[in-house]
C-alpha positions in Angstrom: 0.0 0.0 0.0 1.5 4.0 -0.2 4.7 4.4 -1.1 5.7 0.8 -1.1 3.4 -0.2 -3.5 4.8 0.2 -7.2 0.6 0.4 -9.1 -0.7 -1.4 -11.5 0.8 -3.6 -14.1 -1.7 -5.0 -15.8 -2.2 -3.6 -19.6 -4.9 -0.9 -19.5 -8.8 -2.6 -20.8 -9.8 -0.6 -24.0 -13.4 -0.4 -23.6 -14.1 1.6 -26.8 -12.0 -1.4 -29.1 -14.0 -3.6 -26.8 -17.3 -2.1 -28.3 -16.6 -1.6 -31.6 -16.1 -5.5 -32.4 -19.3 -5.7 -31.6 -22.2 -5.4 -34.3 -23.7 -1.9 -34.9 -22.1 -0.6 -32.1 -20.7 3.2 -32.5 -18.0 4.4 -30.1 -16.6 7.6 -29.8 -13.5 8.0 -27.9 -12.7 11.9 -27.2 -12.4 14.5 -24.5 -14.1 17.6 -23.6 -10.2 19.4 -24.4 -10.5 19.0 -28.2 -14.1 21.1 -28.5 -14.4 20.4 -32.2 -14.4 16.5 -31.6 -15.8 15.8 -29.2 -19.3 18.3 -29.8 -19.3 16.8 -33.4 -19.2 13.2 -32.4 -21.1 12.9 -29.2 -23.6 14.9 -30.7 -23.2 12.2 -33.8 -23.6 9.5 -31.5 -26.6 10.9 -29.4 -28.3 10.3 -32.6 -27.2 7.0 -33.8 -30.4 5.1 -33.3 -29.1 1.9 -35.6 -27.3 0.1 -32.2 -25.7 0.8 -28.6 -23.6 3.7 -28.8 -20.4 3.7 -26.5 -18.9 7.0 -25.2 -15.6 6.9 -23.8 -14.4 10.4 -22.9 -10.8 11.3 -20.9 -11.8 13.8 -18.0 -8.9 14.4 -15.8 -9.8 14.3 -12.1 -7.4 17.2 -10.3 -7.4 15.3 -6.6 -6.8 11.8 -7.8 -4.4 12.9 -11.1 -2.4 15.4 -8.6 -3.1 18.3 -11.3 -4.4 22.1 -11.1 -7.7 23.2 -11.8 -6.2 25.5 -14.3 -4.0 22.8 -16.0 -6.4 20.0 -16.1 -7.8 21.1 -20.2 -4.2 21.5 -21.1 -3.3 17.4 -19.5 -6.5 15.6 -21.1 -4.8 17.4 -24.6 -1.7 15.8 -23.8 -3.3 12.4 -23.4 -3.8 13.2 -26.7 -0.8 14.2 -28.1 1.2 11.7 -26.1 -1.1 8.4 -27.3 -2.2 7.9 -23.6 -5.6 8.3 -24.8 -5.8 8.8 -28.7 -8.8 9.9 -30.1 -11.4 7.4 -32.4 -14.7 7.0 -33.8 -16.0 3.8 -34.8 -19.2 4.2 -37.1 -20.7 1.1 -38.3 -22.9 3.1 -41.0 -20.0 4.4 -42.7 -19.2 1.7 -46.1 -17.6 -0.1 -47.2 -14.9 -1.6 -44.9 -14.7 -2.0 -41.4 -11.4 0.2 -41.8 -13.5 2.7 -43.4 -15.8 2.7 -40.3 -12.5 3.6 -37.8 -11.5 7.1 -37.7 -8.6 8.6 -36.1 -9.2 11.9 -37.4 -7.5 14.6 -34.8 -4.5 13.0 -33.5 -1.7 14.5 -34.2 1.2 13.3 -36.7 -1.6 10.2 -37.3 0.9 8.5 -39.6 3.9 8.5 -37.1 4.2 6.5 -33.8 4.6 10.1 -31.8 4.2 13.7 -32.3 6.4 15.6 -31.1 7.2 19.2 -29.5 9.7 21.8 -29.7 11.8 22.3 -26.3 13.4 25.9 -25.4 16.3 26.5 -23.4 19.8 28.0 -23.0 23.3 26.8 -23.4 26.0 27.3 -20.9 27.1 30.3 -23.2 23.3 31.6 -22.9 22.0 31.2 -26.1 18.7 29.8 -26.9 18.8 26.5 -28.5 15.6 24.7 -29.8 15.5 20.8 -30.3 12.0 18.7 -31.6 11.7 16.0 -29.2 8.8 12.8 -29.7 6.1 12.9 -26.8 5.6 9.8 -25.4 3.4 9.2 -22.4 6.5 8.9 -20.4 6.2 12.8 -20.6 2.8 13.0 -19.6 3.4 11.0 -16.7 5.6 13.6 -15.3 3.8 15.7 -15.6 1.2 14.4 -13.3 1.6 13.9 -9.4 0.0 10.7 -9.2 2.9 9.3 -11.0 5.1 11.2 -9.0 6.9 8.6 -6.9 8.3 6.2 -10.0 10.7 9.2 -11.1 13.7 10.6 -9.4 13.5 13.7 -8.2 16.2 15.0 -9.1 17.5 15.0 -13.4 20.2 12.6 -14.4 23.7 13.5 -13.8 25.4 14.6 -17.2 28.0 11.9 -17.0 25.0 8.8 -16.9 25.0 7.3 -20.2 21.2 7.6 -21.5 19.2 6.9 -24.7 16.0 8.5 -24.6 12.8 6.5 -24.0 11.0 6.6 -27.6 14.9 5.1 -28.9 15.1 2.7 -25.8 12.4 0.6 -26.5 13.6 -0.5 -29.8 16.7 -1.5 -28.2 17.7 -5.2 -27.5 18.1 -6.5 -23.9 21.9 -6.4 -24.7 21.7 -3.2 -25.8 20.3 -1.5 -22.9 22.4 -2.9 -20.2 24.5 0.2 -18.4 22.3 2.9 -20.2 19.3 4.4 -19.0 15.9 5.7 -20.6 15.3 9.0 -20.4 13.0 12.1 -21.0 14.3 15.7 -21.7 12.7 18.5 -19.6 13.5 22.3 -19.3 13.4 23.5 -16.0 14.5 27.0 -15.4 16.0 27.5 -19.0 18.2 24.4 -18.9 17.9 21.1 -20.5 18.2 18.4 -18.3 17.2 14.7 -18.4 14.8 12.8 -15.9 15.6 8.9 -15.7 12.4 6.7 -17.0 11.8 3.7 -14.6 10.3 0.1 -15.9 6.8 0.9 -14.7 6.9 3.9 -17.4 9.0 2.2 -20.5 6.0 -0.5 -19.7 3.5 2.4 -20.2 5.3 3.3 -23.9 5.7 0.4 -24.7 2.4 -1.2 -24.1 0.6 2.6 -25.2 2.9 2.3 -28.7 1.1 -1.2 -29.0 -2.2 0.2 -28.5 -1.3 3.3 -31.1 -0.4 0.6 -33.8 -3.2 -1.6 -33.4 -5.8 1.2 -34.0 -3.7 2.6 -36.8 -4.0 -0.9 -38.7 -7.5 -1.0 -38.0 -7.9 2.1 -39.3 -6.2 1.3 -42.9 -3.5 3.8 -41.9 -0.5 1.3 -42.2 -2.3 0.0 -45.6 -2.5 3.6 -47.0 1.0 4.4 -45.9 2.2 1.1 -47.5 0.6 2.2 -50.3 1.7 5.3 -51.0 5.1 4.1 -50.5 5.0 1.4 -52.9 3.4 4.0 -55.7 6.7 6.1 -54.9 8.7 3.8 -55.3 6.8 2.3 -58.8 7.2 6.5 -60.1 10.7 6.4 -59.5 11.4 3.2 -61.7 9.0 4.9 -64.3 11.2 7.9 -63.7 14.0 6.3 -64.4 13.0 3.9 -67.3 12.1 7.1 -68.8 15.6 8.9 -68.7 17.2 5.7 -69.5 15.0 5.2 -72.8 15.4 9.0 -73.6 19.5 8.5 -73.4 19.0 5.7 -75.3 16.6 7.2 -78.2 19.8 10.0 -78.2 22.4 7.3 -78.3 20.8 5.7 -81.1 20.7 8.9 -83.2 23.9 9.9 -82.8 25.1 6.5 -84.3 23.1 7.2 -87.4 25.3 9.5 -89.1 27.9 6.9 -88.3 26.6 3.8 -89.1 25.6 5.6 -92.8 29.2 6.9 -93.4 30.5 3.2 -92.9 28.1 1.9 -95.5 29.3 4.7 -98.2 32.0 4.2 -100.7 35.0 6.5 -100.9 33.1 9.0 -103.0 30.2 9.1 -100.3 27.9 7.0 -102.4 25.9 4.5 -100.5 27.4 0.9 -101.1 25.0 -1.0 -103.3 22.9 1.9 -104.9 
């Protein structure tokens, strides 16, 4: 109990995928934070009279989160953004695939396993230095107090080796051992790092699963394959083009050539 017990580490029950494997069922996944979504769709569902309609909406709770009244918008947005609670609507009138039917319309950087934000700070010669980081729902755990006792306190000495967390868990067991996971944070103008612990990298990793799997349901790995695969097929066409062009040239050139070989000395053509 308290302190001395570490939380949950059981994988978190999707109730909205739950649903939407059912028949006729519509589920909306959203949050009150992203106004746009969440009026259109709830207000979508509300009159969906073909089935059971599922709504599954992220409202942070300040007490039990350990957040601010004032900052408890901006954290159900990073849910969001950091895949900790994408959003999704599953419409079963929409034809004609059940990918069709999934939509993950509002999540950031849908294609890509993260987003990713732009950190501010200053160098030890005090000039501002910007750096794109991915946001991973190790950094929205920080951010909130009821995660509070799995970090450090305190940022990483500069000497730890680290390999921060949305690189680390590709890594191999063999490649991990005497590094650390880490987030950046600036604190006070200055980058420093903050040491992810296993409950966390189990958090991306397992939130990274749940990312994927909605993304294939979706058709987004399809359409991305897709598109990659017509790239691919122009560039060949591209460059079966520029060969046969070179070639048409090459073959012109010869002409002149191949006609003064066939002449006589006095330029007549040899059997005319």
């Amino acid at each position: 109990m308290g302190a001395a017990h570490a939380g949950k580490t059981d994988d978190r029950k999707e109730l909205g995928l739950i649903a939407a494997f059912h028949p006729k069922v519509m589920v909306v996944q959203s949050t009150p934070a992203m106004q746009g979504h969440f009026l259109k769709n709830v207000l979508a569902a509300l009159d969906y009279r073909d089935g059971p309609v599922v709504i599954d909406v992220h409202t942070p709770c300040q007490g039990e989160n350990g957040i601010g009244d004032a900052v408890a918008s901006g954290h159900a947005r990073l849910a969001v953004r950091s895949r900790v609670s994408p959003l999704f609507v599953h419409d079963p009138r929409v034809e004609p695939s059940a990918r069709a039917r999934l939509s993950l319309a509002g999540n950031p950087d849908a294609e890509q396993d993260w987003t990713t934000v732009e950190l501010e700070w200053d160098d030890e010669n005090g000039v501002t230095q910007t750096m794109e980081v991915p946001l991973t729902p190790a950094d929205f755990a920080h951010e909130e107090g009821r995660f509070k006792k799995q970090f450090q306190p305190r940022p990483m000495a500069d000497d730890v080796a680290g390999v921060p967390i949305h690189e680390w868990i590709d890594l191999p067991a063999e490649e991990r051992a005497g590094r650390v996971p880490f987030l950046y944070q600036v604190i006070d103008r200055k980058l420093v790092r903050f040491a992810v612990p296993d409950p966390i990298v189990r958090l991306v990793e397992e939130r990274r699963r749940n990312w994927r799997l909605l993304r294939h349901l979706a058709g987004r790995d399809a359409a991305k394959a897709m598109a990659e695969r017509t790239a691919e097929a122009e560039a060949i066409r591209a460059r079966y083009d520029e060969l046969a062009a070179r070639l048409a040239t090459l073959t012109q050139a010869a002409k002149p050539s191949e006609a003064a070989a066939n002449a006589d000395p006095d330029g007549h053509a040899i059997g005319a």
